[in-house]
Z-matrix of the N, CA and C atoms (Angstrom, degrees):
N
C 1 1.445
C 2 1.518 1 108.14
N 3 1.312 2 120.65 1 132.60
C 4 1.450 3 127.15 2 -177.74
C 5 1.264 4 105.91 3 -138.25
N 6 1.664 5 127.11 4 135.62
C 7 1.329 6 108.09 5 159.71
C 8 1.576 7 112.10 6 -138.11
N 9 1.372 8 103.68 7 156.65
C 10 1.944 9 96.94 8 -159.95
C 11 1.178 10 103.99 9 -111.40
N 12 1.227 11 110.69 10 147.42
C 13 1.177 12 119.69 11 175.98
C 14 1.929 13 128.10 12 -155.82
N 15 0.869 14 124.46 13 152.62
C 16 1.814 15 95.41 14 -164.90
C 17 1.400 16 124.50 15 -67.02
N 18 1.126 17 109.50 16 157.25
C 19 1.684 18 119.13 17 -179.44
C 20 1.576 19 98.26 18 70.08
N 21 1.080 20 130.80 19 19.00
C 22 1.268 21 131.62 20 -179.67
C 23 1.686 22 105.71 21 -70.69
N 24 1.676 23 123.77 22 119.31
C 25 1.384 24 105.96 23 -150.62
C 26 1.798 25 84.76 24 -117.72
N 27 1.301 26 96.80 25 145.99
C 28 1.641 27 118.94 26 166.16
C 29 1.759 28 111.05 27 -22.61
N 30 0.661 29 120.56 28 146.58
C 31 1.686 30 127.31 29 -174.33
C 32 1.441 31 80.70 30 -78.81
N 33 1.422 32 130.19 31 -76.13
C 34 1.475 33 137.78 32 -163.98
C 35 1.914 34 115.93 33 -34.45
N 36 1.246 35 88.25 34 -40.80
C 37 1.789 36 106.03 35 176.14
C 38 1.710 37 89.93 36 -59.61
N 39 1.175 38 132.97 37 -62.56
C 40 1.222 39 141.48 38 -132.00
C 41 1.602 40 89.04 39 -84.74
N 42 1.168 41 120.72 40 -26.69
C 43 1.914 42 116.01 41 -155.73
C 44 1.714 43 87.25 42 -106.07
N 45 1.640 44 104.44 43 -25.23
C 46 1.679 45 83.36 44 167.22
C 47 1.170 46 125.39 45 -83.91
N 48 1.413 47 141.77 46 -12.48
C 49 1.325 48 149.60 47 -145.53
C 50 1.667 49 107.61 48 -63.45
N 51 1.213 50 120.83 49 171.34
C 52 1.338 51 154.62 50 -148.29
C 53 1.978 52 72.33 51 -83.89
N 54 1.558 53 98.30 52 145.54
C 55 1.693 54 110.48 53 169.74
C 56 1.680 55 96.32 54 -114.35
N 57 1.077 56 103.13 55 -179.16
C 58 1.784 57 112.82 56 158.43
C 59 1.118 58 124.63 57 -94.08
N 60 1.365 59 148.39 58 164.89
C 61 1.298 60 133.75 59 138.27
C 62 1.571 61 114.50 60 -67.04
N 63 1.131 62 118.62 61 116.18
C 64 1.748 63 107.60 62 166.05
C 65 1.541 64 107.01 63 -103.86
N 66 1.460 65 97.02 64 145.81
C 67 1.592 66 139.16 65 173.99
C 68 1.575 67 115.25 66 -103.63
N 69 1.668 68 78.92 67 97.19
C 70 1.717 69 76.65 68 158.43
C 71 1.807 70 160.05 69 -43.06
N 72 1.054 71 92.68 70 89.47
C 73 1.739 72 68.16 71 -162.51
C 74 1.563 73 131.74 72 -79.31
N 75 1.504 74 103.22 73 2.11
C 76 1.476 75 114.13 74 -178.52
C 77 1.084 76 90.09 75 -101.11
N 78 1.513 77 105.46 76 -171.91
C 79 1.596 78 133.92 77 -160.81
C 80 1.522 79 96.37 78 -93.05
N 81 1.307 80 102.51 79 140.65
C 82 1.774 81 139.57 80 -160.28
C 83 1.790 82 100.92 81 -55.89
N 84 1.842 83 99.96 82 94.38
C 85 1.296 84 108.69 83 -173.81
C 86 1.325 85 134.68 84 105.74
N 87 1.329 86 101.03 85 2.41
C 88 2.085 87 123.81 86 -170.16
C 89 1.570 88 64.09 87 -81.38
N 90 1.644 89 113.59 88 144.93
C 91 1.220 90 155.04 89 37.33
C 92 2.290 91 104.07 90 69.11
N 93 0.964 92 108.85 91 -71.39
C 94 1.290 93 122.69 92 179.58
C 95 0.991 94 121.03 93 -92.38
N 96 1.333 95 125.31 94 127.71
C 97 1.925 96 129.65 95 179.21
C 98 1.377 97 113.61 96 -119.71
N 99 1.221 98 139.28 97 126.58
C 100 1.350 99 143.10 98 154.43
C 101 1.592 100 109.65 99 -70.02
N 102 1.035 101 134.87 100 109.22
C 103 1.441 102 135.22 101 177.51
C 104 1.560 103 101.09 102 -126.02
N 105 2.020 104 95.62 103 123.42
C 106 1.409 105 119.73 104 155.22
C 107 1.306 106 127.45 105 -93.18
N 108 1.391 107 137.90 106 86.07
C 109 1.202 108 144.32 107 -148.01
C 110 1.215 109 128.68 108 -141.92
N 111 1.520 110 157.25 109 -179.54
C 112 1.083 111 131.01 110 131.81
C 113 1.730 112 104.56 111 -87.85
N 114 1.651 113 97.48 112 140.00
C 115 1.788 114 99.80 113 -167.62
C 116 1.603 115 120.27 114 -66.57
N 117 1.343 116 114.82 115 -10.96
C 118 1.179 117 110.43 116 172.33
C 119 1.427 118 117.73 117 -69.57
N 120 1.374 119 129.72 118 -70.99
C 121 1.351 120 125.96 119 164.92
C 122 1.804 121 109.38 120 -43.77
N 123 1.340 122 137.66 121 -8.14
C 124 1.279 123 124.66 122 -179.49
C 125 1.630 124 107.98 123 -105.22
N 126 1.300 125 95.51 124 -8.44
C 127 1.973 126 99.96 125 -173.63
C 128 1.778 127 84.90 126 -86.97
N 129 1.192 128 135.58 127 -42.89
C 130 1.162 129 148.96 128 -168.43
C 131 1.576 130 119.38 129 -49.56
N 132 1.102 131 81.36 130 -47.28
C 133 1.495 132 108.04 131 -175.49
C 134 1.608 133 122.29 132 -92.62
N 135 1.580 134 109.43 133 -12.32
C 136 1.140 135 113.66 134 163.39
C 137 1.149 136 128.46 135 -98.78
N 138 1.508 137 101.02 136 3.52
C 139 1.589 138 111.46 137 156.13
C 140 1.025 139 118.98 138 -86.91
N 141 1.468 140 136.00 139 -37.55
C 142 0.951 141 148.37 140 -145.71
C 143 1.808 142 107.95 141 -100.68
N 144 1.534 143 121.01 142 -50.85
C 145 1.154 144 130.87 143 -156.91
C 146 1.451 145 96.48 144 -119.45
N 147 1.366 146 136.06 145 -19.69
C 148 1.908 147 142.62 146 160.33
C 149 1.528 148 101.95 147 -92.61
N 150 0.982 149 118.77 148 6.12
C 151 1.965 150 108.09 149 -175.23
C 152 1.625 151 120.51 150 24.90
N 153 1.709 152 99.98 151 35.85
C 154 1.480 153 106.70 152 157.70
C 155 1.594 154 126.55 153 -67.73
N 156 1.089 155 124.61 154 23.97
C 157 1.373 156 110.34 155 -168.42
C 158 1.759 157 101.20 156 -104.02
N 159 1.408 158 87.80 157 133.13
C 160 1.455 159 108.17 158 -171.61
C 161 1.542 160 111.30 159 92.10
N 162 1.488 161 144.93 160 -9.06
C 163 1.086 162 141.60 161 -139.29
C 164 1.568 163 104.95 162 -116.22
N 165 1.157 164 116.50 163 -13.79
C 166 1.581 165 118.33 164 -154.66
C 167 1.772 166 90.93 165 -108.72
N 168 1.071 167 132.30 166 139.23
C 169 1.437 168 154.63 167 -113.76
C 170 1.791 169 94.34 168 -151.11
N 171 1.652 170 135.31 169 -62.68
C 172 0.860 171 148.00 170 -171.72
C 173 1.473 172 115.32 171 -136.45
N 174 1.836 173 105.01 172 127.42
C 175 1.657 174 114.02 173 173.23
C 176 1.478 175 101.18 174 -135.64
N 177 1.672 176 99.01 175 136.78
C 178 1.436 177 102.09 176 166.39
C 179 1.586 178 92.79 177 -115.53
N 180 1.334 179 95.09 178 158.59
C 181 1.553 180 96.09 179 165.54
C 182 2.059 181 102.05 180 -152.05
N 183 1.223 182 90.18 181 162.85
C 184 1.760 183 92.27 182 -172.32
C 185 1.716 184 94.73 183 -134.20
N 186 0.874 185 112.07 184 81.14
C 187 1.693 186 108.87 185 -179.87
C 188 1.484 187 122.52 186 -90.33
N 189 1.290 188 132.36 187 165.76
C 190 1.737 189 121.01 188 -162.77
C 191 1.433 190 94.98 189 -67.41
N 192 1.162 191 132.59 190 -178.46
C 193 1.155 192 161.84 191 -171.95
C 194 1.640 193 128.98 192 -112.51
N 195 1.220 194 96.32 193 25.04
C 196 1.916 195 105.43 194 -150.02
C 197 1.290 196 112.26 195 7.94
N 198 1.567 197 124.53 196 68.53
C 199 1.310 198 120.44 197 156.81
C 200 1.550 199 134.48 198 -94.80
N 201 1.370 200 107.31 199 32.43
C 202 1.652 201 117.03 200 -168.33
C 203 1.756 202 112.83 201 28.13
N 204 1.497 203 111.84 202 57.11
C 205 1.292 204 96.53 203 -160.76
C 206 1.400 205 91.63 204 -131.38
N 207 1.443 206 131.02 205 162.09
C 208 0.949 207 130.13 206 127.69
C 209 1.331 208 160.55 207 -115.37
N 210 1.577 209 113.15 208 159.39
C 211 1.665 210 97.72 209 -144.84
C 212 1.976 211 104.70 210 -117.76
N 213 1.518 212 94.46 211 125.35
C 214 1.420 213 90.60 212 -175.40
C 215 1.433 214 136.68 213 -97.12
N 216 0.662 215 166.62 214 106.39
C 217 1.551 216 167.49 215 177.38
C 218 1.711 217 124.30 216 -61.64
N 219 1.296 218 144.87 217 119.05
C 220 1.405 219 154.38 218 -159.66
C 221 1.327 220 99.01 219 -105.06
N 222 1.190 221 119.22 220 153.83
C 223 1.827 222 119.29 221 143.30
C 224 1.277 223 126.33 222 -64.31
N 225 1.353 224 118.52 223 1.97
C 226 1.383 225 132.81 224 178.72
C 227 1.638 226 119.68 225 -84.99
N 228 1.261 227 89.71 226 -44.70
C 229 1.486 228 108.48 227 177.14
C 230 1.620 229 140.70 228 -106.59
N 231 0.819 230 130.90 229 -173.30
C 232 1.538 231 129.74 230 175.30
C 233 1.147 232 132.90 231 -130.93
N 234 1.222 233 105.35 232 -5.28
C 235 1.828 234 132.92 233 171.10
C 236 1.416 235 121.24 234 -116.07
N 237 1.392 236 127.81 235 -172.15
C 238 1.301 237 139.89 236 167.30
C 239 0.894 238 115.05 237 -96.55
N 240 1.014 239 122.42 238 -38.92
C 241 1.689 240 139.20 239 -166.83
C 242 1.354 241 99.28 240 -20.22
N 243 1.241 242 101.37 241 -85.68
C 244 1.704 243 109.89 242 -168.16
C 245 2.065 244 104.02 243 -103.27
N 246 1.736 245 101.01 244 151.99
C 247 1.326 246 91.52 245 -164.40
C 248 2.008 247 92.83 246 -152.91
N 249 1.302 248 98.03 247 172.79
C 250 1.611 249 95.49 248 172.23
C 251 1.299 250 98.61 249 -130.06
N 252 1.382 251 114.34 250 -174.84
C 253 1.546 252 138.36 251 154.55
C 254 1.566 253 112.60 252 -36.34
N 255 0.845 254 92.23 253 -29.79
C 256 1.753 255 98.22 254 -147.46
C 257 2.462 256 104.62 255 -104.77
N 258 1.391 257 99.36 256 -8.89
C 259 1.444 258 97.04 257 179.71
C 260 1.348 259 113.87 258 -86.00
N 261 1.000 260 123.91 259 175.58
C 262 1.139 261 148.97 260 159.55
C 263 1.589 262 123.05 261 -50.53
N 264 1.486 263 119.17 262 131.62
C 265 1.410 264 103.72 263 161.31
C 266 1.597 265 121.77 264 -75.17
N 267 1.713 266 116.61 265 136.32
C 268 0.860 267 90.88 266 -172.54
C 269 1.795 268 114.76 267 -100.59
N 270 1.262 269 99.38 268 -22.78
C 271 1.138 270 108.81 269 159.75
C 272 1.969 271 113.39 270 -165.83
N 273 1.165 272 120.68 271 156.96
C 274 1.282 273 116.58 272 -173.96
C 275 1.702 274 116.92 273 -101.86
N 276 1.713 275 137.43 274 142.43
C 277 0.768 276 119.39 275 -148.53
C 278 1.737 277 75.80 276 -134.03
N 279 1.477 278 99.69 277 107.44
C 280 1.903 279 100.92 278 -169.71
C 281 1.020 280 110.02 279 -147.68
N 282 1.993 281 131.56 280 30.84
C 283 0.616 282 130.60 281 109.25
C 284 1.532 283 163.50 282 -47.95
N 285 0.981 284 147.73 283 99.33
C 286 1.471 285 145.78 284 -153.31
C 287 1.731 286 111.30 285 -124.71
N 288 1.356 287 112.13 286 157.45
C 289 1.429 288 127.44 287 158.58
C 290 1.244 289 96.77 288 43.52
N 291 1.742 290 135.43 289 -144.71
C 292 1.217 291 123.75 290 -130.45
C 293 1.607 292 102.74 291 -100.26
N 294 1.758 293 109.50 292 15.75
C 295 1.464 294 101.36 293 164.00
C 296 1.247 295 111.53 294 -109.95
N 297 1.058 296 111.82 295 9.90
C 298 1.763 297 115.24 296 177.47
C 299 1.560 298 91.17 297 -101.29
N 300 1.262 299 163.18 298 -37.36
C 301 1.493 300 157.19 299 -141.25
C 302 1.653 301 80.57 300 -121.26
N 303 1.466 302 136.43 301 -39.31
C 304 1.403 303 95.34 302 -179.78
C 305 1.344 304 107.03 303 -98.11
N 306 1.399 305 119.93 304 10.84
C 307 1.659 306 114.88 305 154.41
C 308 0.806 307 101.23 306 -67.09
N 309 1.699 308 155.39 307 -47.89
C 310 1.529 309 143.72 308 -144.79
C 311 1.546 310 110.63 309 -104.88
N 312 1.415 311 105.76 310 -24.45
C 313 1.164 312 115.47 311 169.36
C 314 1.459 313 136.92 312 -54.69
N 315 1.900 314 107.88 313 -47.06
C 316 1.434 315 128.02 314 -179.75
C 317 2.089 316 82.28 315 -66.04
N 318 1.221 317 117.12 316 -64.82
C 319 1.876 318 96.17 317 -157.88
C 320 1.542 319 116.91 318 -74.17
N 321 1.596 320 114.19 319 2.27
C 322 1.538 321 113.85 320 171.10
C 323 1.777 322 92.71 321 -79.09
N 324 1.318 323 113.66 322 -45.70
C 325 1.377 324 104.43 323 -169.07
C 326 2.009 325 107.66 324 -74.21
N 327 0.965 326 112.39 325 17.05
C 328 1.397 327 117.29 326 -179.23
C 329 1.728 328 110.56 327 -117.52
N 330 1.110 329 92.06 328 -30.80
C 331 1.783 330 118.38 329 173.99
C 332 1.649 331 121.09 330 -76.44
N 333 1.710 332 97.41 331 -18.68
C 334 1.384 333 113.71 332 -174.16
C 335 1.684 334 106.63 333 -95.64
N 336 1.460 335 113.20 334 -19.99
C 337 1.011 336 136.68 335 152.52
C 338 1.149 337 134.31 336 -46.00
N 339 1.339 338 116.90 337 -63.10
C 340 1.554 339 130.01 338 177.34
C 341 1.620 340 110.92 339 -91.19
N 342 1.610 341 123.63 340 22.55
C 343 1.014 342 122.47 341 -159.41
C 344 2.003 343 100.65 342 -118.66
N 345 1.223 344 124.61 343 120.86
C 346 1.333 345 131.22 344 159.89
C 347 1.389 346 114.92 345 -12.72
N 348 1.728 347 123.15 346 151.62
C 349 1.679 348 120.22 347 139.07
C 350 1.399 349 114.25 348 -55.37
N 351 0.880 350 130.73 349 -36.26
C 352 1.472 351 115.72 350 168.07
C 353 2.017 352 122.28 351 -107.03
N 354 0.996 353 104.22 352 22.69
C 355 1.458 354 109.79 353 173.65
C 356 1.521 355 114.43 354 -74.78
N 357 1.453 356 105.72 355 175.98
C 358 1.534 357 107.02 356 -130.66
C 359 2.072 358 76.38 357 -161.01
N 360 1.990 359 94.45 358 124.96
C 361 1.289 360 90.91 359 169.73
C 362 1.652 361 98.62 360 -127.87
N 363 1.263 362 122.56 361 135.52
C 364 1.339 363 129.78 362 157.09
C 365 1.584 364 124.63 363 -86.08
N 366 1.482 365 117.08 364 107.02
C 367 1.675 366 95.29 365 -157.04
C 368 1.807 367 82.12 366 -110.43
N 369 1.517 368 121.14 367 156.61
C 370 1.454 369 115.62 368 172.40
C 371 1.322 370 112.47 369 -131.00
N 372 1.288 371 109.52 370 125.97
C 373 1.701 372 126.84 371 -166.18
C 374 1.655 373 104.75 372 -161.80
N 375 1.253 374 86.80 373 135.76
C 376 1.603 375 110.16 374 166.23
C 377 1.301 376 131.44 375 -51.91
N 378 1.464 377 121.67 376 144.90
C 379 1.829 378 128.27 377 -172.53
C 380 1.494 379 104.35 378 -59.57
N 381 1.624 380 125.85 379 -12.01
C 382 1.386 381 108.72 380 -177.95
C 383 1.463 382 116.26 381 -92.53
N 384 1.187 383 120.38 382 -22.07
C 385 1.841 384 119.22 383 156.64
C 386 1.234 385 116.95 384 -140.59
N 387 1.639 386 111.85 385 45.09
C 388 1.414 387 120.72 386 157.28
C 389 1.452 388 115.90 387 -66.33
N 390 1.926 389 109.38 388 -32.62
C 391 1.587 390 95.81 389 -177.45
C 392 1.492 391 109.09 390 -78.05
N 393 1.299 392 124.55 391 -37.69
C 394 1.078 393 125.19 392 165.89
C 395 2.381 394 122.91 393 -16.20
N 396 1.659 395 79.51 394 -62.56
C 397 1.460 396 105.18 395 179.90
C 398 1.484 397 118.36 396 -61.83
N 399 1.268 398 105.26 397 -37.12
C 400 1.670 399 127.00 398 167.27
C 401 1.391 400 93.83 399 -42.73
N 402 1.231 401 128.91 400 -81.59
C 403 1.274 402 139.12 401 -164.87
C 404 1.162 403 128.40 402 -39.11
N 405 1.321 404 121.48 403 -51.63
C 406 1.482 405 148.34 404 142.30
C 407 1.100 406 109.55 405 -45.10
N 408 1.221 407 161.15 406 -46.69
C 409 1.611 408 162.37 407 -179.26
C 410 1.235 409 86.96 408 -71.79
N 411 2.086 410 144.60 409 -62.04
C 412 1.081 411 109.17 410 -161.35
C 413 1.890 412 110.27 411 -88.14
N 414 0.873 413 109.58 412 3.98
C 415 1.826 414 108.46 413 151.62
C 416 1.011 415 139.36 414 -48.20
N 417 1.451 416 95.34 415 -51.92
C 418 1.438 417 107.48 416 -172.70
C 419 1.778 418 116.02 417 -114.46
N 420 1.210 419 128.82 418 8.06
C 421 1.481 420 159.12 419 177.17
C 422 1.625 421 89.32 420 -125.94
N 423 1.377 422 140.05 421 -86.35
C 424 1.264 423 114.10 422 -147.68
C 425 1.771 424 105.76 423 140.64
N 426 1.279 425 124.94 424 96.22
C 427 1.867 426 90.46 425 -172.49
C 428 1.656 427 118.27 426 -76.77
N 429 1.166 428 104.86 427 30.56
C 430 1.486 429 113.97 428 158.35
C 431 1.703 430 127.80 429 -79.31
N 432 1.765 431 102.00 430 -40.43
C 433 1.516 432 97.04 431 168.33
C 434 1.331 433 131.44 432 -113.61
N 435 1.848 434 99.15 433 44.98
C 436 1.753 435 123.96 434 158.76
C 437 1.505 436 106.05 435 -65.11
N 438 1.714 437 92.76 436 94.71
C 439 1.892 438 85.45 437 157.25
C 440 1.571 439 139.83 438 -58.46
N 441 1.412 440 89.54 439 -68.17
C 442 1.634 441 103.58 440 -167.56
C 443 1.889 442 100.61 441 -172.88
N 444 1.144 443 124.54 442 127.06
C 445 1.526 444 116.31 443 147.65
C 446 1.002 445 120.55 444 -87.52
N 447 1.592 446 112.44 445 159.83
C 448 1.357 447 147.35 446 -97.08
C 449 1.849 448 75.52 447 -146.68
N 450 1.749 449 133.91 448 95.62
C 451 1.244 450 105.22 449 150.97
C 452 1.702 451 118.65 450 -97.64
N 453 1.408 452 111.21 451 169.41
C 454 1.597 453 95.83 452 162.70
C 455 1.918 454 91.34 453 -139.31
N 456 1.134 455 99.24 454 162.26
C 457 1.681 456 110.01 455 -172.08
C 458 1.844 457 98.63 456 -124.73
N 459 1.404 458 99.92 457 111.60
C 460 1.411 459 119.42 458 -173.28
C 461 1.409 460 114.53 459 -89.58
């Protein structure tokens, strides 16, 4: 399954790309990393400079939703969900159409990378370009190892 769309970039471009340097922030040899980054150069690099590739068993990921929207955050609260006039942005979701799927696309195919023979990705996105995302997951996964989605009723 392939689907085209513009600026759609070579897988090969994508597995060579630029890594980050990461900085530890725990104590010398923990096991656990806090990383502030953008995740593409940090998924990159944890293949590359952690020799995770192939090793990781389970991924969730919660990525925007291309809803040209933006989402605010209060001192009141702890979510987006609900917001006023008066909060904070908390972050903006202004990606759309075929630069939002080959934004998600380059770190599924980087994720597919650092991912086990038997690993397991949970990706979470909305009914308005979930099929979209479908499509792209079986590209770059395969539509052979489509389990099942995941609904929940809010």
């Amino acid at each position: 399954m392939l689907l085209y769309y513009p600026n759609k970039k070579p897988e090969s471009e994508i597995l060579n790309a630029a890594r980050a340097k990461l900085k530890s922030v725990s104590g010398k040899g923990a096991k656990n990393k806090l990383i502030h980054s953008d995740n593409l150069t940090v998924l990159k690099s944890l293949i590359d400079d952690y020799n995770l590739a192939g090793k990781v068993d389970l991924i969730y990921i919660d990525p925007p939703f291309a809803t040209n929207g933006h989402f605010k955050i209060g001192a009141e609260r702890a979510n987006t969900i609900s917001s006023s006039d008066n909060d904070q942005i908390a972050y903006s979701d202004i990606l759309l159409g075929a630069d939002f799927l080959e934004f998600l696309r380059e770190r599924l195919i980087l994720l597919r990378e650092l991912m086990s023979d038997r690993g397991s990705i949970y990706l979470h996105i909305d009914y308005k370009i979930g099929h979209y995302v479908k499509l792209i997951m079986d590209e770059v996964f395969g539509i052979k190892n489509f389990r099942n989605d995941i609904t929940r009723i809010t």
